[in-house]
Biopython code that builds the backbone (N, CA, C, O; Angstrom):
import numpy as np
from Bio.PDB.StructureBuilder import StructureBuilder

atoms = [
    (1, "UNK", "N", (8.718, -0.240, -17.207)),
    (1, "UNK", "CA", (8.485, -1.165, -16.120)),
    (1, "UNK", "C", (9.491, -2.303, -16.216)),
    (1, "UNK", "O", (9.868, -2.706, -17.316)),
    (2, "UNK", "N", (9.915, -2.805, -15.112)),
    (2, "UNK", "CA", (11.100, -4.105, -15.105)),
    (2, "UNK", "C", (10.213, -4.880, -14.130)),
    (2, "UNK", "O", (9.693, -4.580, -13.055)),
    (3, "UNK", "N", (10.223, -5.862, -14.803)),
    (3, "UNK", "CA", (9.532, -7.111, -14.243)),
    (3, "UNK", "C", (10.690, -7.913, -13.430)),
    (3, "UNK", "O", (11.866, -8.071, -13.760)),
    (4, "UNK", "N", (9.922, -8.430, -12.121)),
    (4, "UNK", "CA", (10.933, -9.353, -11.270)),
    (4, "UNK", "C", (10.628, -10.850, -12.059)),
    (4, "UNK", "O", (9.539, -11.281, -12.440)),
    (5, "UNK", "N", (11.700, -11.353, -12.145)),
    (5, "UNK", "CA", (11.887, -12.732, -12.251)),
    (5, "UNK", "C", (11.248, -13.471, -11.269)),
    (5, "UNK", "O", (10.406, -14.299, -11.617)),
    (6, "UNK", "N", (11.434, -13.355, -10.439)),
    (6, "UNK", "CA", (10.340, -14.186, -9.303)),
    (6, "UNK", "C", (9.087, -13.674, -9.330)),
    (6, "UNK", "O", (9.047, -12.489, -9.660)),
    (7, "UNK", "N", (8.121, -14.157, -9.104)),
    (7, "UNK", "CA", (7.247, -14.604, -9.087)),
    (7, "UNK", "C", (6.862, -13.952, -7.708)),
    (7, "UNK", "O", (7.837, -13.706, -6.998)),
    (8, "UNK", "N", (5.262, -13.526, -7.037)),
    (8, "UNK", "CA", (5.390, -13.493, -5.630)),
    (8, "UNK", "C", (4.789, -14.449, -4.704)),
    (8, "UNK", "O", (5.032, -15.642, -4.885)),
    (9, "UNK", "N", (4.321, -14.225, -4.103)),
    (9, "UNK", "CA", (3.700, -16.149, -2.725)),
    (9, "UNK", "C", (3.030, -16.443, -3.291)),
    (9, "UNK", "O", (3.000, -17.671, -3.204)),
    (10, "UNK", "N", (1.814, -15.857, -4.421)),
    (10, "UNK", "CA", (0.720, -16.269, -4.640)),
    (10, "UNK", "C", (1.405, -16.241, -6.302)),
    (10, "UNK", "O", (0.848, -15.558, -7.160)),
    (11, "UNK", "N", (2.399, -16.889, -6.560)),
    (11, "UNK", "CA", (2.882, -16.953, -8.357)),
    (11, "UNK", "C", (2.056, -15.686, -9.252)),
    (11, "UNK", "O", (1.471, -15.896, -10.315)),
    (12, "UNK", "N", (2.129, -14.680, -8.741)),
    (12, "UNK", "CA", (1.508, -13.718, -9.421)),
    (12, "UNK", "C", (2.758, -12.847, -10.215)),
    (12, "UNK", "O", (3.848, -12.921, -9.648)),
    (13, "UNK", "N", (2.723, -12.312, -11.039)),
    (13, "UNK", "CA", (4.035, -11.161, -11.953)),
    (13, "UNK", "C", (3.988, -10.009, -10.882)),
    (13, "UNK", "O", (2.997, -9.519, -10.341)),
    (14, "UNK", "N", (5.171, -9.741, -10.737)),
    (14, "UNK", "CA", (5.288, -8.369, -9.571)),
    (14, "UNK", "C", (6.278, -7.423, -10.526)),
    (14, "UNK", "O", (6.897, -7.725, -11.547)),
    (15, "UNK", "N", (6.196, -6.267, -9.860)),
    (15, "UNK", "CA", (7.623, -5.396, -10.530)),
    (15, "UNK", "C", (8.778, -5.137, -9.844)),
    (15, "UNK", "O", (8.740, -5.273, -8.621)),
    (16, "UNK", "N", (10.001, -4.725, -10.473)),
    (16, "UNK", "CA", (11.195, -5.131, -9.818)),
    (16, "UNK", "C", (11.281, -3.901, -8.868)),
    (16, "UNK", "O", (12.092, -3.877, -7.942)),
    (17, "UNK", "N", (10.465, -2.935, -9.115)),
    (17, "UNK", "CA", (10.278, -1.461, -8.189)),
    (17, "UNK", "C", (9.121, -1.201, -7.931)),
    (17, "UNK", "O", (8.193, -1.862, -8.397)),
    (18, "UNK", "N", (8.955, -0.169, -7.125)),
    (18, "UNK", "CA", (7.268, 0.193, -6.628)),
    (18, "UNK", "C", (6.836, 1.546, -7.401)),
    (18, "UNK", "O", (7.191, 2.711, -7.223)),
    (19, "UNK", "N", (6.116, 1.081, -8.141)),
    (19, "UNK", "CA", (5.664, 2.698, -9.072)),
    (19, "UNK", "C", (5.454, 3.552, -8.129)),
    (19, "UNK", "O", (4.915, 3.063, -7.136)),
    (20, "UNK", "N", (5.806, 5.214, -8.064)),
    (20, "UNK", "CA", (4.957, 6.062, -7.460)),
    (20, "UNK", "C", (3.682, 5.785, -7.118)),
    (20, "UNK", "O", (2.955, 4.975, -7.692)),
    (21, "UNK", "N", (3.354, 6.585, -6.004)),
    (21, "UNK", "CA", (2.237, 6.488, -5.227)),
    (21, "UNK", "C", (1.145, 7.353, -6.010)),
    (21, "UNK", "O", (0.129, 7.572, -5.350)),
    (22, "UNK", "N", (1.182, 7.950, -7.466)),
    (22, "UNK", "CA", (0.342, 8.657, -8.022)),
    (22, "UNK", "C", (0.048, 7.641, -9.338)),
    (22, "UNK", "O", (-0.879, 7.940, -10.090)),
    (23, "UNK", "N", (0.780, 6.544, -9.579)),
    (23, "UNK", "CA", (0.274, 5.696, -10.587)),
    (23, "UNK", "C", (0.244, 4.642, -10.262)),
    (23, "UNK", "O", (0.658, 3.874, -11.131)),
    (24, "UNK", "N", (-0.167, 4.042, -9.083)),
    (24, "UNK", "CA", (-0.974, 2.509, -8.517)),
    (24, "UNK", "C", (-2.295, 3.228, -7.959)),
    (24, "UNK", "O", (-2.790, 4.353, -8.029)),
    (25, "UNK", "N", (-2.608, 2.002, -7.373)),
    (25, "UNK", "CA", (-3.973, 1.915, -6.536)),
    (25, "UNK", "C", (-3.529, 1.968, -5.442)),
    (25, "UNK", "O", (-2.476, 1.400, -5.153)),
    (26, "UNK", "N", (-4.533, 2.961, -4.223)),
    (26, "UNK", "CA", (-3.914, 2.952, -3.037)),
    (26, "UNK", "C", (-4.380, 1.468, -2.579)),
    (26, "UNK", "O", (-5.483, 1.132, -3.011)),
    (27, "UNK", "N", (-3.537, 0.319, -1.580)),
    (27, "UNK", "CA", (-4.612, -0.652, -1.220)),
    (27, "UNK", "C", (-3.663, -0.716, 0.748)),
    (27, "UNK", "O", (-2.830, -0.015, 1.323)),
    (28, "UNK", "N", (-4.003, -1.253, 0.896)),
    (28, "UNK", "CA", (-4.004, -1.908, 2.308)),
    (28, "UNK", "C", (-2.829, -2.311, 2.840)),
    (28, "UNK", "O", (-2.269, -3.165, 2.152)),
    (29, "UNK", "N", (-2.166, -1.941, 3.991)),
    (29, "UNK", "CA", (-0.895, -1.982, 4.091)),
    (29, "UNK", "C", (-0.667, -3.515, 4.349)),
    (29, "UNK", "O", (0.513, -3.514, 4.703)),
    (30, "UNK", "N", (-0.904, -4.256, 4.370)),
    (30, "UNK", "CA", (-0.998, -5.889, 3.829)),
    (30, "UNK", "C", (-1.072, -6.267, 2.583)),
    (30, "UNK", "O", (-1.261, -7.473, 2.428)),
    (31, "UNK", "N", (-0.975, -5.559, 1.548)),
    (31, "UNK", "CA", (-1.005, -5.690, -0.063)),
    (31, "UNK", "C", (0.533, -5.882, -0.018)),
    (31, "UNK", "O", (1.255, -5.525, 0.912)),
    (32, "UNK", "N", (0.973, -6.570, -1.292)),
    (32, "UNK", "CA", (1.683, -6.388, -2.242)),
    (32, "UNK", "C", (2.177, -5.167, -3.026)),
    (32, "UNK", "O", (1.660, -5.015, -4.132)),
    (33, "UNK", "N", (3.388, -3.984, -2.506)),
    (33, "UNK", "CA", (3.298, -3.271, -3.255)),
    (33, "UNK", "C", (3.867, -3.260, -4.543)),
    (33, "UNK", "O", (3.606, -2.455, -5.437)),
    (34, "UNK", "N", (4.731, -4.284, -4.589)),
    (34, "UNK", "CA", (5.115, -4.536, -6.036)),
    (34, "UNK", "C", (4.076, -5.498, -7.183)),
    (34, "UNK", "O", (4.597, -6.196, -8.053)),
    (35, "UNK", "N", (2.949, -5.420, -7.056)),
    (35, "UNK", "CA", (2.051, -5.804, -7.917)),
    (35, "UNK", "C", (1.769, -5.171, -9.062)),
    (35, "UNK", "O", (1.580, -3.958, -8.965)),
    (36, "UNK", "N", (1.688, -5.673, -10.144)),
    (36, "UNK", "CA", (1.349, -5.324, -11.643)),
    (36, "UNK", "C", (-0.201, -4.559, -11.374)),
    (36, "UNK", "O", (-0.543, -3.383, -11.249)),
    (37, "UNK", "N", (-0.829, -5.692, -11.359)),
    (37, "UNK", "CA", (-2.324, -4.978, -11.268)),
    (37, "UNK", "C", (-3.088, -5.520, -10.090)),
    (37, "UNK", "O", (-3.378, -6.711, -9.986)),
    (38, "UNK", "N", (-3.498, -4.317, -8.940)),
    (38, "UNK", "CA", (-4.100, -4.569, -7.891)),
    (38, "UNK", "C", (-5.616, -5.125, -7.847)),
    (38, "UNK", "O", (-5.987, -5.950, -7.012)),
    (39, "UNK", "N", (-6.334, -4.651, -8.710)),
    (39, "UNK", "CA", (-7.780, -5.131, -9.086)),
    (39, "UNK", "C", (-8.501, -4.415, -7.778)),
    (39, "UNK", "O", (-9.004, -5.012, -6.826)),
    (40, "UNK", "N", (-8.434, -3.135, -7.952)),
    (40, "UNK", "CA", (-9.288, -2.069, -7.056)),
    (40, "UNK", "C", (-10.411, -1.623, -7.699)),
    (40, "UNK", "O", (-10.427, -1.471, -8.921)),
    (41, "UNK", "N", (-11.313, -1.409, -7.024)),
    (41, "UNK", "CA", (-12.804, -1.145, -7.545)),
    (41, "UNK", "C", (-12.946, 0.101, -6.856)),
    (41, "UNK", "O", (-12.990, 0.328, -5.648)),
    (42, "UNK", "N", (-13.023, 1.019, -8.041)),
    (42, "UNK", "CA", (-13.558, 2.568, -7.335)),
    (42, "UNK", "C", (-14.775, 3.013, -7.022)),
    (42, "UNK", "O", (-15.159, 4.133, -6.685)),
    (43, "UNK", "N", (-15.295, 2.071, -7.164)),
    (43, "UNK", "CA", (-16.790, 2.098, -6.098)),
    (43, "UNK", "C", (-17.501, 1.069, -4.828)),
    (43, "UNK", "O", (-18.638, 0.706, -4.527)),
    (44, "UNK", "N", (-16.168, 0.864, -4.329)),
    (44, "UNK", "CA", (-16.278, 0.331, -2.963)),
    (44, "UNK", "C", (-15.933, 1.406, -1.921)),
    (44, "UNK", "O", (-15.060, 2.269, -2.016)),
    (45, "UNK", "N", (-16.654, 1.222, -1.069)),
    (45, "UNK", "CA", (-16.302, 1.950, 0.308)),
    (45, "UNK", "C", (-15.533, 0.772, 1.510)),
    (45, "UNK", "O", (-15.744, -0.429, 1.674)),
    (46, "UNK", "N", (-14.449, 1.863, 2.312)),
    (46, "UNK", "CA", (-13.530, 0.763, 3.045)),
    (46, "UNK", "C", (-13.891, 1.804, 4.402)),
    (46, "UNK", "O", (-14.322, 2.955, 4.466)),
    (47, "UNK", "N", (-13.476, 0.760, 5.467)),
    (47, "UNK", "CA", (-13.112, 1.401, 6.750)),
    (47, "UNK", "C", (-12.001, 2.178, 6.562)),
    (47, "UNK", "O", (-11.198, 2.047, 5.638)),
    (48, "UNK", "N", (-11.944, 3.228, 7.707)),
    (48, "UNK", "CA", (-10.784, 3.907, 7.544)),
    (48, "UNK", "C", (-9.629, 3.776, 8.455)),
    (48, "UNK", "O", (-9.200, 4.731, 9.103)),
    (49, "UNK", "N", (-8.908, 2.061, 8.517)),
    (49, "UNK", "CA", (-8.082, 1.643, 9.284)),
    (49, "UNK", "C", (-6.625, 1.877, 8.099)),
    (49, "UNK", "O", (-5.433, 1.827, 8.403)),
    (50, "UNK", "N", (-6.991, 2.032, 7.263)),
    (50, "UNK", "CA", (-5.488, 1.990, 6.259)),
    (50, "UNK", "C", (-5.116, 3.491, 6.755)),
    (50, "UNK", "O", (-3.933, 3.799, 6.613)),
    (51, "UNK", "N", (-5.952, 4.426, 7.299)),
    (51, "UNK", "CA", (-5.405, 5.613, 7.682)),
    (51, "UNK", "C", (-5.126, 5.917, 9.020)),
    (51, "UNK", "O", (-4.601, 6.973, 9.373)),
    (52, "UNK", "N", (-5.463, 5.020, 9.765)),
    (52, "UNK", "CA", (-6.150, 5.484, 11.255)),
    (52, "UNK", "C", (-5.274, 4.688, 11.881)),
    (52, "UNK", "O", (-5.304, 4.852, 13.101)),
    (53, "UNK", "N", (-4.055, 3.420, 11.294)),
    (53, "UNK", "CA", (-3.552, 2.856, 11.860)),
    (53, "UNK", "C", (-2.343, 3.715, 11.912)),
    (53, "UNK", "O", (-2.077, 4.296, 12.965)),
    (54, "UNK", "N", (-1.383, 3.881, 10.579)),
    (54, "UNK", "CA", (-0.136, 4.736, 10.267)),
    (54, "UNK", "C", (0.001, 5.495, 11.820)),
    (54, "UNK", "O", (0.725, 5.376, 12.808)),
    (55, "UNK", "N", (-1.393, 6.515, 11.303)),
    (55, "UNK", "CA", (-1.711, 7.937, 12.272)),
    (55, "UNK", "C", (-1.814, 7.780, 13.491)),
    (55, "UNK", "O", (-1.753, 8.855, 14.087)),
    (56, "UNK", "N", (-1.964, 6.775, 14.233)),
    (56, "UNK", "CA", (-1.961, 6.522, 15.762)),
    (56, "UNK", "C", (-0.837, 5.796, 15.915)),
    (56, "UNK", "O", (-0.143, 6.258, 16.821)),
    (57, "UNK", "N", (-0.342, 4.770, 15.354)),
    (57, "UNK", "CA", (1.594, 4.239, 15.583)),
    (57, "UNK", "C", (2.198, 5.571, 15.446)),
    (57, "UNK", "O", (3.059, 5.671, 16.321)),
    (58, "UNK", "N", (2.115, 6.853, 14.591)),
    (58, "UNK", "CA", (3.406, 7.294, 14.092)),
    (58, "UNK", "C", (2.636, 8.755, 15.827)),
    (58, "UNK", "O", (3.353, 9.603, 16.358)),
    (59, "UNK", "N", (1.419, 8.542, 16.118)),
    (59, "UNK", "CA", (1.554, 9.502, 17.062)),
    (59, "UNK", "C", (1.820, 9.021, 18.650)),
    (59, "UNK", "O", (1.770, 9.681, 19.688)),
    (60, "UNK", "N", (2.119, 7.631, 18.423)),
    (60, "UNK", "CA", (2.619, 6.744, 20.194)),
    (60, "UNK", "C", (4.118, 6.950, 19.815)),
    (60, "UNK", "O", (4.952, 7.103, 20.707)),
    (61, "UNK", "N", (4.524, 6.954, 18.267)),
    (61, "UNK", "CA", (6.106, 6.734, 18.635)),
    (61, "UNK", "C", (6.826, 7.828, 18.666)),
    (61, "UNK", "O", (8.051, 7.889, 18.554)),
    (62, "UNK", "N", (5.885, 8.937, 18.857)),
    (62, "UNK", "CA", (6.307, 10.399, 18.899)),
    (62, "UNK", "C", (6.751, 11.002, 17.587)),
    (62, "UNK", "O", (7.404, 12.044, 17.525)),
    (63, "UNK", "N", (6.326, 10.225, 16.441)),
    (63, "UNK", "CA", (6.794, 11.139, 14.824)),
    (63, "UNK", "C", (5.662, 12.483, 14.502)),
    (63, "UNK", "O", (5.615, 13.318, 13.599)),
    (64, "UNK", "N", (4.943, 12.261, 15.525)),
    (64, "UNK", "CA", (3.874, 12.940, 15.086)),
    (64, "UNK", "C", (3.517, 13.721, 16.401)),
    (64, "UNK", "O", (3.081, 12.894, 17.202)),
    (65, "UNK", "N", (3.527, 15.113, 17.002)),
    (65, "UNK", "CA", (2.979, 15.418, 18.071)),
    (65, "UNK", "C", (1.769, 16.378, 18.273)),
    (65, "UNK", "O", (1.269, 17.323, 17.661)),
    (66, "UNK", "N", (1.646, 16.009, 18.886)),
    (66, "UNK", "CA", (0.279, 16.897, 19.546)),
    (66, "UNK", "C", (-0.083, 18.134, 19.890)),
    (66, "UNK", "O", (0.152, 18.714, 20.950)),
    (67, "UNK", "N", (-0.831, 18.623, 18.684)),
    (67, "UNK", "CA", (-1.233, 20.167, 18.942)),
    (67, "UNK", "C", (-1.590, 20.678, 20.489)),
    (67, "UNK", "O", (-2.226, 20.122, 21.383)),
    (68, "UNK", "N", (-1.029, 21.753, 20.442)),
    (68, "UNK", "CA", (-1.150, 22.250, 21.464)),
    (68, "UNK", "C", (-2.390, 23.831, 21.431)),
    (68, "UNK", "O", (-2.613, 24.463, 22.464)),
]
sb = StructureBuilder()
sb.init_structure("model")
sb.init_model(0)
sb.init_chain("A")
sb.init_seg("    ")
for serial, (resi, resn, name, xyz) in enumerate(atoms, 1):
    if name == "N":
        sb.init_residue(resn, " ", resi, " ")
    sb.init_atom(name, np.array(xyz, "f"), 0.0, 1.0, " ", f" {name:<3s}", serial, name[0])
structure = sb.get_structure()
């Protein structure tokens, strides 16, 4: 791990890269992805807008089309 010298908005330690998506916590596309430690609780339940947003932008901007 390489730590950034800066600091992030909230003076928290960040990393100078974004670990793979198989060794963080998934969190909220408003997170911090260069965060050390997210502080996710695997026994919370969330709405399902972290999925439902991507999936409806990426199917208005045509990345995604429609079964036929």
């Amino acid at each position: 791990l390489i730590f950034d010298p800066k600091p992030d908005r909230f003076d928290n330690l960040q990393l100078l890269y974004v670990l793979p998506a198989d060794e963080r916590v998934f969190d909220k596309w408003n997170s911090n992805p260069y965060a050390v430690v997210s502080g996710g609780n695997p026994n919370v339940e969330d709405d399902g807008s972290a999925y439902l947003l991507p999936y409806w932008m990426a199917r208005y901007h045509g990345f995604l089309a429609e079964q036929q």
